[in-house]
N, C-alpha and C positions, 0 to 999 in steps of 0.2 A: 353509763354501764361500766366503763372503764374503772372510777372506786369500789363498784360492788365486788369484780374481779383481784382486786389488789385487795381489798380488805379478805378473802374467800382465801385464797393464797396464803396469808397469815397466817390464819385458822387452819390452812392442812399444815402447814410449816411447822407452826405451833403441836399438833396432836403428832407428827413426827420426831419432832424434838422429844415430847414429851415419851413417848412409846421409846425412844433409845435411849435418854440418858437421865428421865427425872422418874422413871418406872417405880409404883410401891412394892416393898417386897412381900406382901398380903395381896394374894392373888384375888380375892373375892372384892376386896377394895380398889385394888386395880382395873379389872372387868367391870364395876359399879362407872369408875369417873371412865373408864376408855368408852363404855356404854351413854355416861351424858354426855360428854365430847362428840362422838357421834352425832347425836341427835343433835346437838346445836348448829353441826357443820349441816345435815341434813335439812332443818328448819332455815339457814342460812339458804340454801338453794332453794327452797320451794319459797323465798322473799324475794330472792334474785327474777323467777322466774315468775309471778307473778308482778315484780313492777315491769318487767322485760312485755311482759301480757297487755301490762294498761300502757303503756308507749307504744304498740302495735295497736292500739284501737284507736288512736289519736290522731 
């Protein structure tokens, strides 16, 4: 579980990075990629948490 968490880390490091200093200056394009980032870190947790599910039924 311990890589799932270091990799997870990344992905918010990275989506805060990116919200401070690599920001598009086209707001509707910026809300488009802040809006898939999201969802990837989101998708990310419910993978976490579902192999977290199948090592508890084990």
């Amino acid at each position: 579980m311990k890589p799932h968490l270091i990799i997870f880390a990344i992905l918010i490091a990275g989506f805060i990075i990116y919200n401070f200093f690599f920001r598009i200056a086209d707001d509707k394009t910026n809300t488009v990629i802040n809006i898939a980032y999201a969802s990837i870190l989101f998708g990310y947790i419910s993978f976490m948490a579902f192999s977290l599910l199948k090592k508890m039924k084990k």
